[in-house]
N, C-alpha and C positions, 0 to 999 in steps of 0.2 A: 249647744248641749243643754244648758241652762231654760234656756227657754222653753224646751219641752220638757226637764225636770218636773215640773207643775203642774202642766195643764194636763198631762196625761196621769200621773197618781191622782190626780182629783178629778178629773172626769173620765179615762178613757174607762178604767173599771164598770164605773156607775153605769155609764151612760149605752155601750158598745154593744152592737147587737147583739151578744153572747150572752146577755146580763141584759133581759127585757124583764127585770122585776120593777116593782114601785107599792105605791100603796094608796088604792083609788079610796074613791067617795061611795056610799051605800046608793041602793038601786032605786028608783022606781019605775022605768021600764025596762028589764034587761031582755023583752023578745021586742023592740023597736025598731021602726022599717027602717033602712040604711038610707032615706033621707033625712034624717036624724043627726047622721054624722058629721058632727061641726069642728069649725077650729078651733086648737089648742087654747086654753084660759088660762092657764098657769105665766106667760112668757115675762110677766115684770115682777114677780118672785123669783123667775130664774137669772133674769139681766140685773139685780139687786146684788145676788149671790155671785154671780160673773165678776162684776164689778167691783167686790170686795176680794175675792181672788186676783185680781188682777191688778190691783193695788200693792195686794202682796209681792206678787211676781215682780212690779216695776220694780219696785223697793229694793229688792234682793239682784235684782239686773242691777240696778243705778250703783250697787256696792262695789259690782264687780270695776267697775270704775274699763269698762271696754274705751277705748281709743279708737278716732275713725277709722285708721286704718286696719285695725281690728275687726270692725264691724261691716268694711268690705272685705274681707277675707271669708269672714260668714255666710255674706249672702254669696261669695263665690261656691262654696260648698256646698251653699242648698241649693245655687243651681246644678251643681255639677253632679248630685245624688236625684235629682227625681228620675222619675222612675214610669214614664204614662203607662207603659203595658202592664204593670200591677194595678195602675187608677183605673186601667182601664177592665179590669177582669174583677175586682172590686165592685165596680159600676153592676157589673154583668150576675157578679153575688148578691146585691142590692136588691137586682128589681126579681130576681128568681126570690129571693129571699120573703118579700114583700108580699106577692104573688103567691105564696105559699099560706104565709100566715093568712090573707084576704081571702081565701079561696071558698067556695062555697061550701066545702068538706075537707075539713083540716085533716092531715095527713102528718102525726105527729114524727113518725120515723124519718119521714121526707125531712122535717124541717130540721129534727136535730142532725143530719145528714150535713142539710145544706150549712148550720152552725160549724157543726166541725171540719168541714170543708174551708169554712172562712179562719179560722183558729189556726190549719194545717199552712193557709196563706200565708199569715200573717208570720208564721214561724219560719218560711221558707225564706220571709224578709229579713230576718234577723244579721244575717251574717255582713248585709248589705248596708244598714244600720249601725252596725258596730265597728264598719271602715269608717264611716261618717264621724262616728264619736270620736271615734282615735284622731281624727282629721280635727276637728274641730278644740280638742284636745291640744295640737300640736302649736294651735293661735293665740293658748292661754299660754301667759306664764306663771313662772312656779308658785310664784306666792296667788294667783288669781286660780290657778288649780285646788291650792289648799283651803282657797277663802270660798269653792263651792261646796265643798264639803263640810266647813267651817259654819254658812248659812244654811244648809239642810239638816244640819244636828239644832244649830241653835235653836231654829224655826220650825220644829218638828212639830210641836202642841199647835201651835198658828196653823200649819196646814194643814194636821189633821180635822180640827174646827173647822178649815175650810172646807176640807174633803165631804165633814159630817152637812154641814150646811148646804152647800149643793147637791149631794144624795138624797139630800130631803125634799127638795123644792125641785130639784129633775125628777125623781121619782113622781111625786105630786102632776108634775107635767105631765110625762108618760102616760099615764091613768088616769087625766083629766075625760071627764063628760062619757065615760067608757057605763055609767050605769052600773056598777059591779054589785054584786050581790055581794050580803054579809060574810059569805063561804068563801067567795073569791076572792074579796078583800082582806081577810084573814091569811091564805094561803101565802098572798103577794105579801103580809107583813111579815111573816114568817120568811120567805125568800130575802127579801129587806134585812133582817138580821142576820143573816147569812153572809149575804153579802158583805155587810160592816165587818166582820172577821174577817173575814177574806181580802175585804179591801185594805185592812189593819197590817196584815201580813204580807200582803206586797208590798204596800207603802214602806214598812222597815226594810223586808228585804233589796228593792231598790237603791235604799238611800243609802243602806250599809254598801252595795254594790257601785253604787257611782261615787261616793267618796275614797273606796279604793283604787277603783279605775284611775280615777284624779291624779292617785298617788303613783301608781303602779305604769299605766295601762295597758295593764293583761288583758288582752280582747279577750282572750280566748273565756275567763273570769267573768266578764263582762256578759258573754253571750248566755252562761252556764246560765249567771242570774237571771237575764232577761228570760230566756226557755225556762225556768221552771215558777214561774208565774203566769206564762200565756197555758192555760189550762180550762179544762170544759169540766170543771166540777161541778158550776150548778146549770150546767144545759140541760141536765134532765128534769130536774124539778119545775124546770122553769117554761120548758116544754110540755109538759102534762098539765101546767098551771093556761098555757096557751088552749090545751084542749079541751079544757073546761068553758072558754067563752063560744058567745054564739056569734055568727059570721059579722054582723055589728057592731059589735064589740072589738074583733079581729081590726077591720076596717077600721076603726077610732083610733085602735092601740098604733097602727103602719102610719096615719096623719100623724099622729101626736110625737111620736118616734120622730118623724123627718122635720118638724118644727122645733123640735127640741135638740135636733143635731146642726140645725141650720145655724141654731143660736151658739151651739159651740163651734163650731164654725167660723162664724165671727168673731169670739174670743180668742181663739185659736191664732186669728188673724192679726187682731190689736196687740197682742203679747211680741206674735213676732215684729210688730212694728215698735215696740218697748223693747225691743233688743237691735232693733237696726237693721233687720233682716228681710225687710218687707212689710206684708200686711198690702191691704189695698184690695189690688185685683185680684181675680180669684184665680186660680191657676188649675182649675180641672181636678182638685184634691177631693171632690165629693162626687159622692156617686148616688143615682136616685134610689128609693126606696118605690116600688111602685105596687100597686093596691090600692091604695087611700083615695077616693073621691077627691077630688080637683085635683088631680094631677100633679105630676111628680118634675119637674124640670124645675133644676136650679135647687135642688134640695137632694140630703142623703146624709150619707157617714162622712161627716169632716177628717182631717186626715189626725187630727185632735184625739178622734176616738177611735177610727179604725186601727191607729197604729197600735191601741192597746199599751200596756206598760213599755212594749217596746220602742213607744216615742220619747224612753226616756232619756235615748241614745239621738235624739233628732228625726225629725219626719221628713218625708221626700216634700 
């Protein structure tokens, strides 16, 4: 439970394909031929910013003071909730996704289509996720229930600083070498502060929801919360902000994207190996993004970010 507490209030918002804002750098060729399109430059600002999360995370894990046989109970759960024909129709949202935005004639309605298709996913996961919670739940004892809710109040200013910190420097990722004009980089600021409110207000609603889960667990409370944060409020701005770039730019944004999910990814990974529960191998949680020049294998939505707030019941 715990372990995805974190990782997904402080990245899945920011980072998830529903939320492709950031805040590029000013232009000087925004019609440049799409051999142009180079690798992400941002990635040791964002592994800085990881890394300082994930510090947090062990810290508030090491408290819960988990016992081994604890922490095989764990990893029995998370094998017993994956899930491949969701990883795998994810996968299939990815590279349609990708493929859309890359396209040589952006097709805005298409892509918030394909947006809310993925949001509708991810909401259908819910219920499957909140067995998990309750499961996971059942491993903790009383006072190790009260002391998660205990470290999510205390720690609240800490990870929202984190939160604020990695929306900075993933954003910056995202919109690396994209060229953006003054217009477009204005727009994306504007989305950006949108976002921080929004990310503001899941983060409490969340924390308020899983420390009562802790106490309670009312799945049913549990689910309420997680559904009314999985939401497409800024798909559309963020979608017309998409139709404004030229197909180069498109192509930058699909690279930049799957570099910057690759690296949550592996945060994602080390966290759950700071709880015991793995980490390592990769287990089929990402799915390709595909458009971006050099290709797309071994890259996509970690299961970090797809799961959106609702990994903050555990991810498959």
């Amino acid at each position: 439970m715990t372990r995805k507490t974190l990782v997904c209030l402080a990245t899945a918002v920011t980072a998830a394909t529903v939320q492709l804002a950031g805040c590029g750098q000013h232009p000087n060729q925004p019609n440049a031929p799409a051999s142009t399109v180079t690798a992400p430059s941002a990635q040791l600002q964002v592994d800085q910013s990881a890394e300082e999360f994930r510090q947090l995370h062990r810290a508030m894990a090491a408290a819960l003071n988990l016992t081994d046989a604890q922490r095989a109970q764990l990893r029995a759960i998370k094998q017993r909730h994956r899930d491949p024909e969701a990883k795998q129709a994810l996968k299939a949202q990815l590279r349609m996704l990708g493929r859309m935005i890359s396209a040589e004639t952006v097709d805005p309605a298409g892509i918030t289509e394909a947006i809310n298709d993925m949001v509708t996913a991810f909401r259908a996961r819910v219920p499957r996720k909140v067995a998990k919670a309750s499961e996971i739940r059942e491993v903790l004892t009383p006072e190790q229930r009260q002391r998660v809710g205990t470290l999510l109040n205390e720690n609240a200013d800490a990870i929202k600083n984190a939160m604020d910190r990695m929306r900075d420097q993933g954003v910056a990722a995202i919109s690396a070498n994209m060229n953006l004009t003054p217009e477009q980089s204005a727009a994306l600021q504007e989305l950006k502060e949108q976002d921080e409110i929004s990310d503001e207000r899941k983060f409490d609603t969340m924390r308020a929801a899983i420390t009562t889960f802790m106490t309670d667990g009312n799945q049913a409370a549990l689910r309420s919360s997680i559904e009314s944060v999985l939401t497409t409020e800024n798909v559309q701005p963020t979608v017309e902000w998409i139709a404004t770039l030229n197909r180069v730019q498109r192509q930058q944004l699909v690279a930049n994207m799957r570099s910057y999910m690759h690296q949550l990814r592996r945060l994602h990974r080390d966290m759950e190996a700071d709880m015991g529960m793995g980490g390592g191998a990769d287990d089929g949680a990402d799915g390709p993004m595909d458009g971006a020049p050099g290709g797309s294998a071994g890259d996509g939505l970690s299961d970090a970010t797809s799961s959106t707030p609702a990994g903050t019941t555990g991810s498959n």
